[in-house]
C-alpha positions, 0 to 999 in steps of 0.5 A: 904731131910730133913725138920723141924718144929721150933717154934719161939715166939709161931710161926711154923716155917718149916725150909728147910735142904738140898734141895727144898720142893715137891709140895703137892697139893690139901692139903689146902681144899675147904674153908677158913681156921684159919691156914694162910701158908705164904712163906717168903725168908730170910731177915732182913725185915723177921726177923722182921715180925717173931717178930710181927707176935703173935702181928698178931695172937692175933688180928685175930685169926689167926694161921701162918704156916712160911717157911723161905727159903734162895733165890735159895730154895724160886726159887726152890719151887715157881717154882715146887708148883705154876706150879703144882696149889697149894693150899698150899702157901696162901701168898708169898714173891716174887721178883717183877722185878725178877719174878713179870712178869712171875707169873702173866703173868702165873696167879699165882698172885691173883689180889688185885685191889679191895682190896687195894682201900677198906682200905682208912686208910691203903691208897694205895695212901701212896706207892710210884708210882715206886715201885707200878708200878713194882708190877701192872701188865697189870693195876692189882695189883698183889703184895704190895712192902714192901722193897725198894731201889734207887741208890744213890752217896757215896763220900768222904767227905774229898776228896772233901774236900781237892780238894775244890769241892762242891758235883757233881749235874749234871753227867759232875760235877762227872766225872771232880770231879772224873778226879781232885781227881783221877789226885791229889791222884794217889793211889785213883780211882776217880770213882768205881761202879759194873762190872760185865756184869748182876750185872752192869745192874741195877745200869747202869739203872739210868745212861740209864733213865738219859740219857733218854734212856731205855731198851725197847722203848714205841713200846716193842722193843729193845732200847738199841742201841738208841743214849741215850742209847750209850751215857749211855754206854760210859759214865758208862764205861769211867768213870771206864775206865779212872778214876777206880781202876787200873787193875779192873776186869770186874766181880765185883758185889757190894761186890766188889766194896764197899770194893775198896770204903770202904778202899779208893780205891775211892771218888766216888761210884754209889749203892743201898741205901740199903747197905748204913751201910757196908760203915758207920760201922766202924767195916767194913769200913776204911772211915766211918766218912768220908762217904756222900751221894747226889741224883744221878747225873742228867744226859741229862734227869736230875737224875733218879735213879731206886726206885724199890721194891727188895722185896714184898708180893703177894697172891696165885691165888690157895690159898682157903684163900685169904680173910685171906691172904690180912689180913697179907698183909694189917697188914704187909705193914700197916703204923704202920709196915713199920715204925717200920721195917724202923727204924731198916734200911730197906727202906720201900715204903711209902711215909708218913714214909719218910716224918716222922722225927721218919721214918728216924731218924736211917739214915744219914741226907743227905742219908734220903734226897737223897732217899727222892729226887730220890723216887720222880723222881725214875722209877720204875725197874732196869732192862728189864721187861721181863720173862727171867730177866737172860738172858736179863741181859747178853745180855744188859750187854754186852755193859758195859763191852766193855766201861769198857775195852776201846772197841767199844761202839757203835759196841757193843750196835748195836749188843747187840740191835740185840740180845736182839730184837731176845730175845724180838722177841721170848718171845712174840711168 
């Protein structure tokens, strides 16, 4: 294994080649110190912090020491370092519904509760409850959200418009808009979204909510086999059944599915709001000027998208600086930042940012309003909140897939409930 120091605008910068970081322990000492280690993953957002960060540095004093890992690698050495009790990881980049439950369940995580009251001009209250609920854990906050994204609708407008249809409201509007387009243009699906058994999960979780169902019931047990639930499965999967691309496979993630809808394969497509510019770039998308977007579709229960943190920032329990921590925390999730970084197409999780015309003015007029409905009725996870997200996602994906393929719904999520109780079953022994 190789590793590399760089420096980029005056920063340190440890760069991982070929292989994940030893954990080193016990290295950081037993004060507070000017050199602030923060793990980063690589992202967009990332990007953007290493451009501020002297901004930082100059302010506080302080000294930054950045690794930047791609996803697998940050797994790799969170999963080594934090086990081993490692004091040097000060602050780190963390995925909350991926791992969130395990870290803090395993006390990696410092609580931040007193802190993130303190500060009534960074305001706490200015996060949006969803994301915030998804970084609190047992009535603590363990982490602070700094990317977000809800599951919106892509259309076509000139679909719509040919077929007289006004945008769909309610979930029955889109599927008898998706049979009507689908039925008068026989080389366009009506209807795309993911397929694949775990990459389907999060984006079947806002047709779950919206049908009023949900993964675990109040009780912590498998609720996947409710009749809310079974109602979310057949629908997810007729719609793609009936009215998606000919021959679909059963493996698509959104890669897939958003080149079926980016050289217009479909007029309708259910995704992240995050990957909004792959099908608004004309360079990437054969359909961009005629790309629209709307709230998702209110089902039984009425539209409730996941509006989730992808991304936020935690501190290390082991870390002797923690007070030097909270203060990059503080300063990259303060209001002035999350604006910046929003602006360059990075959904941020205040609330003051998307109701400032300079936070939104980067993004379609109608996609800003779409994020701005569902953060408001958004829940707050995408997936099981359990330990081993992985496994759970195979298990309730299941059901997808048989709707997909025309099978026995009902069949399947009663046997998927089985399933995944034995999961929750074990996990809490």
């Amino acid at each position: 294994m190789q590793r590399k120091t760089m420096r980029v605008a005056g920063l340190a910068v440890t760069a991982l080649l070929g292989g994940t970081l030893a954990a080193c322990g016990g290295g950081g000492g037993d004060e507070a110190s000017d050199t602030l280690r923060v793990t980063l993953a690589n992202h967009v957002w990332t990007d953007k912090i290493i451009e501020a960060i002297p901004e930082f540095e100059e302010e506080t004093g302080l000294t930054v020491e950045l690794t930047q890992l791609g996803e697998d690698q940050l797994s790799a050495q969170y999963n080594v370092q934090l086990n081993a009790g490692t004091d040097e990881i000060d602050v780190m980049m963390y995925r909350p519904l991926q791992e969130g439950k395990l870290f803090a369940q395993n006390g990696y995580l410092a609580d931040l509760t007193e802190r993130v009251e303190a500060n009534s001009e960074w305001e706490w209250a200015d996060f949006q409850s969803g994301p915030v609920d998804s970084t609190t854990f047992e009535d603590k906050v363990v982490g602070i959200p700094t990317i977000t994204e809800r599951e919106v609708l892509y259309y076509r407008t000139d679909l719509l418009e040919e077929a007289g249809l006004e945008v769909p409201e309610t979930l029955e509007e889109l599927e008898a808009a998706a049979q009507q387009i689908s039925e008068e243009n026989p080389d366009v699906a009506g209807f795309v979204a993911r397929t694949g058994k775990s990459p389907a999960v999060t984006q079947f979780s806002s047709f779950l909510y919206s049908f009023g169902g949900d993964f675990i019931d109040e009780e912590g047990n498998s609720a996947i086999s409710s009749p809310e639930a079974k109602e979310a499965y057949e629908y997810y999967g007729r719609m793609i059944n009936q009215y998606g691309p000919e021959n679909v496979s059963t493996d698509m993630s959104w890669p897939e599915a958003m080149a079926i809808f980016t050289q217009g394969g479909a007029a309708f497509y259910t995704e992240a709001d995050s990957l909004y510019q792959n099908a608004t770039d004309p360079a990437n998308s054969q359909v961009a000027e005629n790309v629209g977007f709307a709230p998702l579709p209110a089902g039984p229960a009425g539209s409730k998208p996941y509006n989730v943190p992808s991304w936020g920032l935690g501190i290390n329990e082991a870390s002797n600086n923690q007070d030097n921590a909270w203060k990059f925390l503080e300063w990259a999730t303060s209001k002035e930042m999350v604006l910046e970084i929003q602006q360059e197409g990075v959904p941020g999780p205040r609330t003051s940012v998307w109701a400032d015309p300079e936070g939104t003015s980067t993004y379609p007029e109608d996609l800003a309003a779409a994020i701005e409905a569902s953060a408001e009725n958004g829940v707050g996870y995408d997936r099981p909140l359990v330990i081993n997200v992985a496994e759970a996602r195979e298990v309730v994906g299941d059901p997808i897939v048989i709707g997909i393929t025309g099978g026995d719904v009902d069949a399947a999520a009663d046997a998927a409930s089985e399933s995944f109780q034995a999961f929750l079953d074990d996990e809490r022994e």
